[in-house]
N, C-alpha and C positions, 0 to 999 in steps of 0.2 A: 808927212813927207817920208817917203822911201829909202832908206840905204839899198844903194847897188852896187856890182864890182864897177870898174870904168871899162869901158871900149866892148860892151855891148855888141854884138851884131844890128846894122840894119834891117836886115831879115836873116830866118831861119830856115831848117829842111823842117818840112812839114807833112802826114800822111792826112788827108783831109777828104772829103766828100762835098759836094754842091747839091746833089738832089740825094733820096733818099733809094735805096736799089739792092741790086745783086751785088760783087764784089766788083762788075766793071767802073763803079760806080768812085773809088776809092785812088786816090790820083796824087803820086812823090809831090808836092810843090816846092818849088828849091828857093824863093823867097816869100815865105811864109810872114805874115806881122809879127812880130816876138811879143809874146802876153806882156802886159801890164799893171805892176800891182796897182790898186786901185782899193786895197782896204788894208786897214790898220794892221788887220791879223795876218797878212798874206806873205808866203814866203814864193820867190823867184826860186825854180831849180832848172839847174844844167841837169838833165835827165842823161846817164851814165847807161840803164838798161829800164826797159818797159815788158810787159806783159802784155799777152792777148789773150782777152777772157768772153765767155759764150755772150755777155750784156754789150762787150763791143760788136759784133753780128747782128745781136737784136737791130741797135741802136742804128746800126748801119742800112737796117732792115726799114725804118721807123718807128722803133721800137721807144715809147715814150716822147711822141711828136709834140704833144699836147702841153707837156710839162714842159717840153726847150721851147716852142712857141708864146707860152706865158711869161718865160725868163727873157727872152730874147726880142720876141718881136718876129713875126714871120720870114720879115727881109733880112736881120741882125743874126739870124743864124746861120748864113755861112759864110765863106766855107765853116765847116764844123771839124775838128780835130779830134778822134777818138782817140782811148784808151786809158783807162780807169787809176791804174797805178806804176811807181816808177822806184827807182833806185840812184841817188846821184846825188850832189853839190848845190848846198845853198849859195847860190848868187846874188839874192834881193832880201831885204826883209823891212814888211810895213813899220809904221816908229811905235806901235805899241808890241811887236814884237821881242818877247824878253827871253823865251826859251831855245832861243838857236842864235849862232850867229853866222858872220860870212866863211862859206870856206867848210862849213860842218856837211857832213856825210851821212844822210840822212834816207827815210825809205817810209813810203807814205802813197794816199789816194790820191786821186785831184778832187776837188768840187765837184757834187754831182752834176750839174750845167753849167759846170766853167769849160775852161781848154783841158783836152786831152790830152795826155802822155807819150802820144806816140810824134813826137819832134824833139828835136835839140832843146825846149826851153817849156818850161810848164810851170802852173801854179796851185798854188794848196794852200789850204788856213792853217796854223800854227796847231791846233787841234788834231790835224789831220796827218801829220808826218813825226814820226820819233828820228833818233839817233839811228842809224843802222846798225843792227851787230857787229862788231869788229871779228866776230868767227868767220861773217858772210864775203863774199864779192859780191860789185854789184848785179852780173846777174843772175846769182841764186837769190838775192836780196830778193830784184825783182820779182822774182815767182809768189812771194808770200803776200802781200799789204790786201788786195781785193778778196782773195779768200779766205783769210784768213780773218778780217774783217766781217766778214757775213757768217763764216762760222764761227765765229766770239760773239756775235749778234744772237745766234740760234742755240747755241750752245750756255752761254753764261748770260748774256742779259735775258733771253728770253724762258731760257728753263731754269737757270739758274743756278746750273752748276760752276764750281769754284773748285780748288785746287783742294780745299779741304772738306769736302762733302759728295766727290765722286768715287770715291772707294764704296765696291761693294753694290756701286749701281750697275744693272744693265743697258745698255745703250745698242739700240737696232740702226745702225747709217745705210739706208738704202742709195746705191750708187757710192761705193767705196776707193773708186779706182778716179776718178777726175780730180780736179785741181781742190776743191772744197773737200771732199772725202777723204782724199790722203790725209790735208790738214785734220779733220776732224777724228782721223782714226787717230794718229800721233795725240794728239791734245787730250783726248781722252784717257788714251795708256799713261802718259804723262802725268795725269789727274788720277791713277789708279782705277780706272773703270774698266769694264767688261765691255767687248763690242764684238757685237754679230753686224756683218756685214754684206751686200749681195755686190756681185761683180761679173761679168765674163768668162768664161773658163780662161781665156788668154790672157785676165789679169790674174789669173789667182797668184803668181809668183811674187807681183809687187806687193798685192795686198799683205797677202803673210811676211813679207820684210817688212813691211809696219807694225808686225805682231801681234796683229785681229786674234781674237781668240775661234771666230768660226768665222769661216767664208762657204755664202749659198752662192751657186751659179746660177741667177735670175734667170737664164736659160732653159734650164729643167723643167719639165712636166709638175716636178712633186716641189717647186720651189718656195711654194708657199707653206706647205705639209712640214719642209727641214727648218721653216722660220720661225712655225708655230709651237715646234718641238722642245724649243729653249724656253715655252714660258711668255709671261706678260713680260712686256719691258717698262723700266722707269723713263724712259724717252725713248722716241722714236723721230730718227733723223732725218726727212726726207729731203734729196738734192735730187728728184729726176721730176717727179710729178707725173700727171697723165691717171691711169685706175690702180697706180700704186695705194692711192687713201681710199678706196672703199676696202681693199685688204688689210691695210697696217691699221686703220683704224681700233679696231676692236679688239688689237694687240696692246694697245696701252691702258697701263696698270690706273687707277680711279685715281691717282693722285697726280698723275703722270701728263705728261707733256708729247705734241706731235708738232715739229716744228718742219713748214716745208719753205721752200726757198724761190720756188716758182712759182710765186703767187699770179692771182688775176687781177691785182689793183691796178697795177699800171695799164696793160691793155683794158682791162673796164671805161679806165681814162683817155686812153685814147678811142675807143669808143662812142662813150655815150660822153665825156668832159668828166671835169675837175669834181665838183659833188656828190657822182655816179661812186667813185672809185674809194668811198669808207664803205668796207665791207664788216660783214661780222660770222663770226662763228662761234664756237661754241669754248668753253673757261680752257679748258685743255687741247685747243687750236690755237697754234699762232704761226703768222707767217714773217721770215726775216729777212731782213735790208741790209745788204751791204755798205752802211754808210761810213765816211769817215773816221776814225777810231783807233789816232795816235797811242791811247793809252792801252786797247787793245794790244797792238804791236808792242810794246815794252814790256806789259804781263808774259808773253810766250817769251820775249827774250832770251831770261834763264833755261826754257825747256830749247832753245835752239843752241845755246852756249854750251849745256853739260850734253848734246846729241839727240834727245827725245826727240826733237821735232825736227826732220832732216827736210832739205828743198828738193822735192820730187819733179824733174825737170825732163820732161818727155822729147822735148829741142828745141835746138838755140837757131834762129835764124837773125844775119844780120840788118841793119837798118835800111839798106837797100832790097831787102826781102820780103818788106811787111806784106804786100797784097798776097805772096805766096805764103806766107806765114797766115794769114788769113783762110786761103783755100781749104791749107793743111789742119786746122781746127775746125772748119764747119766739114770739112767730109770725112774728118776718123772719129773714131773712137777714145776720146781724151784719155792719155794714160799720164796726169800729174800738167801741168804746165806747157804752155809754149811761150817762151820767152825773146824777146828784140833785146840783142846786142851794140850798142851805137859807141 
């Protein structure tokens, strides 16, 4: 049985989609069904502020059909409610929930095919959401949990870097200016490491306020000539994908790691189905998932509390904004975040 606050809404504002499409696709619904816990682990939040991140476009896109399909049921999936991560108020919590209670101030993913974050009310497993910093509001909160997330995946579960073993490493983040890259630049200085970075000319300014030690402009003719210049690197980060890997490949050092973020599993899966999509590469290939990863969030804490890790927030649109807030991440140039205000 659930703890909840009393007096619930019967419904909620909800951004939600019915078929899969472009951005017309994506429609306010003002009585939305308000989720329902339904597992022991599951916390109810009053979502305070949300994020939009490039997997909600995909998804919007049909980007991972196959996998909501198998969760859901073809008919059971909609409307569908996107948006990955939030910042806000615990209002529900399942009865084996022991690490939060009502009323806590909290900042976390949703389930990867549960309800999305972009409405009044959303759900997470207890796994999946920490404390929020009391440095942050909610919506600088919200800019961090999904990126941050996937680069803790890339970075420390999968190369394995820690706060005590990245000094004195070099580290290549190809795509240093979006909402994973800034985190990843921060996190690494924070960890005492070295980063060569590529970006735009037009970010070079942010990037250096992160304190990159080089910035290439992937622009350039010789951009690959100034990347090769620094050496092998002990990881190499990629967050863009495309013939970035037949380049950075043969930049990493024999012991070394090349972690990308755009993988082809999931489209394989929706593709060819669920079997297709175990891939494999090679010992010093891996590719990283953004999945839920409270404990993640509470590691960088400290590096956001003493300033190392600051919320890179490109802009705020409010919750009546979202489809516009939508347009404005699939046609620029991400510089840090786009964040919903509610």
């Amino acid at each position: 049985m659930a703890r909840i606050i009393t007096k619930l809404p019967k419904g909620m504002r909800a951004w939600q989609i019915s078929s899969f499409g472009d951005n017309s696709v994506l429609q306010l619904n003002e009585t939305a069904n308000v989720p329902v816990i339904n597992r022991p682990d599951q916390l109810m939040v009053k979502v305070h502020a949300c994020s939009i991140n490039p997997i909600d476009i995909l998804m919007r896109q049909g980007y991972g059909t196959k996998l909501l399909f198998a969760n859901y049921g073809k008919q059971g999936i909609w409307p569908l409610t996107l948006g990955r991560d939030f910042s806000g108020e615990v209002v529900g919590i399942g009865r084996s929930v022991r690490r939060f209670k009502i009323g806590d101030q909290v900042w976390g993913t949703c389930q990867a095919l549960g309800p999305g974050s972009h409405a009044e009310f959303t759900l997470a497993l207890q796994h999946e959401a920490t404390l929020k910093p009391r440095s942050l509001s909610h919506v600088q909160a919200s800019s961090f949990p999904h990126v941050a997330v996937t680069t803790y995946a890339a970075l420390a579960n999968r190369a394995g870097l820690t706060a005590a073993n990245t000094n004195k490493k070099r580290i290549l983040i190809l795509g240093g200016s979006g909402g994973v890259g800034t985190i990843a630049i921060q996190l690494i200085k924070g960890w005492g490491g070295a980063v060569v970075t590529t970006c735009s000319d037009d970010a070079f300014e942010l990037v250096k306020s992160l304190n990159a030690d080089e910035i290439v402009n992937y622009h350039a003719e010789n951009a690959w000539d100034d990347i090769k210049q620094h050496g092998l690197y002990d990881i190499i980060f990629d967050t863009i994908g495309g013939e970035n890997e037949k380049y950075a490949l043969p930049l990493v050092k024999t012991n070394g790691s090349y972690i990308a973020i755009n993988t082809p599993v999931v489209k394989k899966i929706d593709k060819k189905g669920i079997p297709a999509g175990h891939l494999k590469r090679g010992s010093n290939y891996n590719w990283a998932f953004g999945f839920g990863n409270g404990m993640a969030l509470e590691n960088i804490t400290p590096l956001i509390d003493d300033g190392k890790i600051k919320p890179i927030i490109e802009k705020v649109f409010n919750f009546n904004q979202v489809g516009e807030a939508f347009e404005y991440l699939e046609n620029g140039h991400a510089r840090g975040k786009t964040v919903i205000d509610q």
